[in-house]
Structures are given as structure tokens and as C-alpha cells.
VMD Tcl script that draws the C-alpha trace (Angstrom):
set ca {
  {258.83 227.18 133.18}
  {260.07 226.46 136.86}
  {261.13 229.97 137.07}
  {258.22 231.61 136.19}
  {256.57 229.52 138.62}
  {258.72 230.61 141.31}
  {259.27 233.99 140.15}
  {255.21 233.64 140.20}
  {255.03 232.40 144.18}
  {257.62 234.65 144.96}
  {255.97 237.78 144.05}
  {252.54 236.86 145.62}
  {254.14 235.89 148.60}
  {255.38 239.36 148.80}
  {252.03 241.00 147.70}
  {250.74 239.18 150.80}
  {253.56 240.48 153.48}
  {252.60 244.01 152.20}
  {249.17 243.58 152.74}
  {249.49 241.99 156.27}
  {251.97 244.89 157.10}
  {249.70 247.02 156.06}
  {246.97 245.50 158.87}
  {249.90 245.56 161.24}
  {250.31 249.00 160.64}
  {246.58 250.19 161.37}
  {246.03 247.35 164.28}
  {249.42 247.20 165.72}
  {248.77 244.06 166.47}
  {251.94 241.37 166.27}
  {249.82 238.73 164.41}
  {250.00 240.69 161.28}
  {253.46 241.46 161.94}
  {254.07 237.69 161.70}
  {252.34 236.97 159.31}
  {254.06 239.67 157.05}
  {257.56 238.40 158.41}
  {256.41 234.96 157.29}
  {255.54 235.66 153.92}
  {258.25 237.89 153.71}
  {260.39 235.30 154.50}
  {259.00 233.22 151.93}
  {259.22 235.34 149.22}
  {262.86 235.72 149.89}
  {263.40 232.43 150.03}
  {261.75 231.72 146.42}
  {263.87 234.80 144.63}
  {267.47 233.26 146.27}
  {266.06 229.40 145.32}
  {265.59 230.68 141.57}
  {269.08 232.98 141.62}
  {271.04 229.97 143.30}
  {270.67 227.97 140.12}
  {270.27 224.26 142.28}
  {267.85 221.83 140.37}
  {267.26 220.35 143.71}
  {266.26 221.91 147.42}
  {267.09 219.06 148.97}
  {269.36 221.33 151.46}
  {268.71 221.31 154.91}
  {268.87 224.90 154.95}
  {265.52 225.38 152.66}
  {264.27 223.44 154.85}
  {265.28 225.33 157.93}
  {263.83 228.87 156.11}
  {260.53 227.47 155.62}
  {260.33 225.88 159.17}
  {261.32 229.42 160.62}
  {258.46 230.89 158.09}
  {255.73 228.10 159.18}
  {256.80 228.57 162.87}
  {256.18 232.25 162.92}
  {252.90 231.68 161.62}
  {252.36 229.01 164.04}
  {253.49 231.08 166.73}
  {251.65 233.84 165.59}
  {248.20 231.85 165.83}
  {249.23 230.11 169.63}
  {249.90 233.61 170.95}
  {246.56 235.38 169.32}
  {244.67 231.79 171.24}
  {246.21 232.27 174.30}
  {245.18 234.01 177.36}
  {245.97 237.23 177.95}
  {247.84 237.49 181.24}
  {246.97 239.55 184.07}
  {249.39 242.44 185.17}
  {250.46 242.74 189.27}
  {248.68 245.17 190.50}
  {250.57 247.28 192.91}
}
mol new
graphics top color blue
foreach p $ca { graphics top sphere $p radius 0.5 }
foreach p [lrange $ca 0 end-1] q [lrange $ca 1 end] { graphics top cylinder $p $q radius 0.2 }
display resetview
């Protein structure tokens, strides 16, 4: 049953990078690119943690591939908030 669960998450979490890579492709704007590299990442991450065959993630290393997937998201948002910055003018 934990397979199909994660087989489940896995799947929509790569429905959603192709739908945000999709927006990135029409905008061209990074956030969706993030986004879709986040999810991406996260789908990944739940196909190899149902191939590997652990019981537990107690690994620091799924913990590492989620922060990287939470931090581009978070990054993704700061950069969107932030002021744009003005170009030198020659």
C-alpha cells in the first residue's frame, strides 16, 4: 500500500513540473522554472525512495533532496518579492 502511495505522489508531483514548465515556457519567467525543478525534484526523489527498498528515510540525504526542493521554491518566491534592480545607465 506504501508504494502505491508513493508511486501515487510521485506521479502528481511530476504532472505538476510539466504543467509549471509548461508556464515557464509561454512566460519565460524563472519562477515557473523553479517551481518545475522543484517538483521535478520531488518526483524523483519519491520513484528512487520506492526503488531503494529502505523501510525508513531516516537518511540525511532525503533530507538534503527535499531541502534543495523546498529551497528552490523558497527562492523562487524571495526573488519574484524582491525589487527589481535598476541597470547603470551609461
Amino acid at each position: 500500500m506504501n508504494n502505491i502511495l508513493t508511486g501515487a505522489i510521485a506521479m502528481a508531483s511530476t504532472v505538476i513540473a510539466l504543467f509549471f514548465l509548461r508556464f515557464w515556457r509561454n512566460t519565460r519567467d524563472r519562477f515557473f522554472l523553479y517551481f518545475a525543478l522543484s517538483f521535478g525534484i520531488e518526483g524523483a526523489h519519491r520513484v528512487y525512495s520506492a526503488l531503494s527498498y529502505q523501510e525508513s528515510e531516516d537518511s540525511p540525504l532525503h533530507y538534503l533532496i527535499r531541502l534543495l526542493a523546498y529551497g528552490l521554491i523558497l527562492w523562487a518566491i524571495l526573488e519574484k518579492n524582491l525589487p527589481e534592480r535598476k541597470k547603470p545607465q551609461d
